[in-house]
N, C-alpha and C positions, 0 to 999 in steps of 0.2 A: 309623111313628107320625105322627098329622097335629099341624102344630104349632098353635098359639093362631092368633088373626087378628091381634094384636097383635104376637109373636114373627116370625109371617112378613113383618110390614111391615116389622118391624126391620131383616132379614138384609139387604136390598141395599146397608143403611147401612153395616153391619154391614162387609160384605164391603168395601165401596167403602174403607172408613177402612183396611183392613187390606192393600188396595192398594198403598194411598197411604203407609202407612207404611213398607211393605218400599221401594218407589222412593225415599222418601226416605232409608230409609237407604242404600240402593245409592249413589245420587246419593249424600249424608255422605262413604261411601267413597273413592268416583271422587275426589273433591274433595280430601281428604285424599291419595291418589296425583296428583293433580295437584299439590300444594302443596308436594311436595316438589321440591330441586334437581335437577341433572340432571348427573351424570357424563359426558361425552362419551366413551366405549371409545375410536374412532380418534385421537382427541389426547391420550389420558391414554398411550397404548400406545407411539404416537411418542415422547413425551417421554421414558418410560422406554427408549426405546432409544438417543436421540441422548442425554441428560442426562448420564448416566454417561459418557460419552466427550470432554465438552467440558474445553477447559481451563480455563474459568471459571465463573462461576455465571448464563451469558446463561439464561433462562426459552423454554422450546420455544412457540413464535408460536399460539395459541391454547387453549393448554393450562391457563393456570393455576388458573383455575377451578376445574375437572375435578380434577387434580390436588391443590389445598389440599384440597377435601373427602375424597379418599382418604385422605390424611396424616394428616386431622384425625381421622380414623376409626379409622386407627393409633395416633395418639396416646393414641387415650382405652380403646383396647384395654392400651395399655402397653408397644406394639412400638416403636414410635418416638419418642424424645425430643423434645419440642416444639421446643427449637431448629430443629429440620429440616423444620419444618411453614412450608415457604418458597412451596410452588409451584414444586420445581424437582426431578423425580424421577431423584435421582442414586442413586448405587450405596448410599447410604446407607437409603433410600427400598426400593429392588429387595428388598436383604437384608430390611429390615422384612416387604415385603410377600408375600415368600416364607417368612417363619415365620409369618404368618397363614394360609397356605396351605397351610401343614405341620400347621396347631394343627385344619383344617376333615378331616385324614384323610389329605389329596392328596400324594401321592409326582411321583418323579420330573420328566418334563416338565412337570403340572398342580402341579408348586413350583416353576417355573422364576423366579418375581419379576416376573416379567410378568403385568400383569392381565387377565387370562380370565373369559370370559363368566361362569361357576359362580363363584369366588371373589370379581367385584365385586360382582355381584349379591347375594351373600350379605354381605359389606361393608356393602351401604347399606342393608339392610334398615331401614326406618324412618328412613333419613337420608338416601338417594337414589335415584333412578332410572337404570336404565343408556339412556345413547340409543346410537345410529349402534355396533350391537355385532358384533364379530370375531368366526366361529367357521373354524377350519380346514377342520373337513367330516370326514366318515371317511378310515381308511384306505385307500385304491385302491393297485391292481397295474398298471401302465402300462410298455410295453416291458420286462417282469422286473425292475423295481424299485418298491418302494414311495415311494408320494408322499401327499398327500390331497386332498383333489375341491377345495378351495383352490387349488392349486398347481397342478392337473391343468385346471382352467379357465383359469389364468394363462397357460398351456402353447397351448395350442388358441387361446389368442386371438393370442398371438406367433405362433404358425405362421399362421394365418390370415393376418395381414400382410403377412408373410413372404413365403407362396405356397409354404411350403418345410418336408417336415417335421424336427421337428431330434430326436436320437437319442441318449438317455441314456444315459452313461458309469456314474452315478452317482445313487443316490434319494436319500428323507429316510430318518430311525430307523435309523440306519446306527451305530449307536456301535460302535467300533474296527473298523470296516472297513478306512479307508485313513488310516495312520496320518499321513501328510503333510496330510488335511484339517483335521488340531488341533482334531478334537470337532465343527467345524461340522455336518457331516452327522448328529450325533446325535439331535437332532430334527426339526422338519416344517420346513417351507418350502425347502428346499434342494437343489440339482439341477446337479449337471457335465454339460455337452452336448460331445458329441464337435462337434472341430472337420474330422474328416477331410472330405478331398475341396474344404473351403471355399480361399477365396482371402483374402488378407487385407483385401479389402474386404467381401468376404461377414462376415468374422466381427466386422466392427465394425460392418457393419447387423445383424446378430444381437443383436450387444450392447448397441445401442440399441432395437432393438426390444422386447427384453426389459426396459429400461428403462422405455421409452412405459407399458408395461403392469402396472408395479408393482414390479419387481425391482432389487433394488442386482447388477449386474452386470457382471465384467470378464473378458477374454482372458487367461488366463493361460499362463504361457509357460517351456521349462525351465530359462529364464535365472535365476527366482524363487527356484526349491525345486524339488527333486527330483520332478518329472513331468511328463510330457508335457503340450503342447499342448490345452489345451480351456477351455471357460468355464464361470466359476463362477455359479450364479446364487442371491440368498437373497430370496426375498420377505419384501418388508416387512411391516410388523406380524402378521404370523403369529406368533399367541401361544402357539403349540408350540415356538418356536425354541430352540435351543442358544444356553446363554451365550457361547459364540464366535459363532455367527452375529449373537446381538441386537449384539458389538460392529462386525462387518463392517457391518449396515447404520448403526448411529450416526455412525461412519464415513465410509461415506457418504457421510451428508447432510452431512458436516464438508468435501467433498472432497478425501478419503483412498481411496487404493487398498485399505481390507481389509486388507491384510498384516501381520504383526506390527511391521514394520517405519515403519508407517504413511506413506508415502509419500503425495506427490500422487496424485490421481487419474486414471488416464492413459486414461479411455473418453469416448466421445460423451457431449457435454455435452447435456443433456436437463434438461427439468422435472422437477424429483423429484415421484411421486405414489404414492399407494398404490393396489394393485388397485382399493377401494374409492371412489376419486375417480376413478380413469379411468373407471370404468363411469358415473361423474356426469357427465360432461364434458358 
């Protein structure tokens, strides 16, 4: 059908206003996601791992931000008592934020109290953005034990340094495997490396090396606990972690050997950094 001469002069207008409208609200949009805060994943993840482990209430060095907006978002869920809306994600915080993470479906290691990519994101909806975010990566099978392509990159860049390849004793998702690891290996990030054939200079470049590159890790030895010689290693902020490993690496960064006994920390003194910052360096 032909239109009028008057209808056809219309439609470029026509069209043009209709443009302009959809960009503008696109633009609207963008703008409103820009407008919101910003959650940092690598400083809110850190904090909930050292937090809970401190003996006081010191605030993890970039975190608090990040952090009160989570809390606050707890709070008004009804998971966390306002008092605790400090900025300082201790074990009081983890609990909160793993019945939040129970309340979205999420079982097992996606309830660990650590926050993960799916449950902060779904957290701020409308109240924040996630920046600088953690994912573990799949499952992978590396020398007969399961790891995740996290770990399994951690791995490959230590060796790499190294010059030297190093050979698992022990993967992650391992619950009750070796009952002397006390659950650590029951989720991701976590790896024993045979020490055979090393020298005890070799296994304390190992265990800095594996520091350089993100890992809380130490020689362990059968003077400890019941088992041989080899090292333990737990990458940090891996938000698949076992609540014993989240407290080895808090740990840590407190320097403490890991152990239940918490002792000094007796490995190459290194910068603490997460995989995530060494690749920034």
């Amino acid at each position: 059908m032909k239109l009028p001469a008057y209808a056809a002069a219309l439609m470029p207008a026509v069209l043009f206003a209709s443009l302009i409208g959809a960009y503008g609200a696109s633009a609207a949009q963008a703008a409103d996601a820009g407008a919101l805060p910003s959650v940092n994943m690598e400083a809110t993840l850190k904090a909930a791992q050292i937090d809970p482990r401190r003996p006081d209430s010191t605030l993890t060095p970039g975190a608090k931000a990040s952090v009160l907006l989570v809390e606050q978002a707890l709070r008004d869920r009804q998971l966390l008592d306002a008092k605790w809306v400090d900025g300082y994600f201790g074990s009081t915080t983890v609990t909160a934020f793993a019945k939040y993470q129970k309340s979205l479906g999420l079982t097992g290691l996606d309830a660990n109290g650590l926050p993960g990519k799916t449950s902060l994101t779904k957290l701020g909806t409308g109240r924040f953005k996630v920046t600088n975010v953690i994912d573990s990566g799949a499952r992978v099978s590396t020398g007969g034990f399961v790891i995740n392509t996290r770990t399994r990159s951690m791995l490959a860049e230590a060796k790499r340094l190294l010059g030297r390849n190093l050979k698992l004793d022990q993967g992650s998702y391992n619950p009750g495997g070796d009952p002397t690891s006390a659950g650590t290996h029951d989720g991701g990030g976590v790896v024993d490396i045979s020490v055979e054939g090393m020298s005890s200079a070799t296994r304390t470049s190992v265990v800095r090396t594996l520091r350089l590159v993100g890992f809380a890790a130490w020689v362990r030895n059968p003077q400890q606990d019941d088992w041989p010689w080899h090292i333990h290693a737990a990458a940090i902020s891996d938000p698949a972690l076992a609540g014993q490993a989240q407290h080895q690496i808090g740990d840590y960064y407190l320097g403490l050997n890991g152990l239940a006994g918490r002792g000094p920390d007796d490995g190459p003194k290194v910068t603490i950094r997460t995989w995530e910052e060494y690749q920034r360096r």
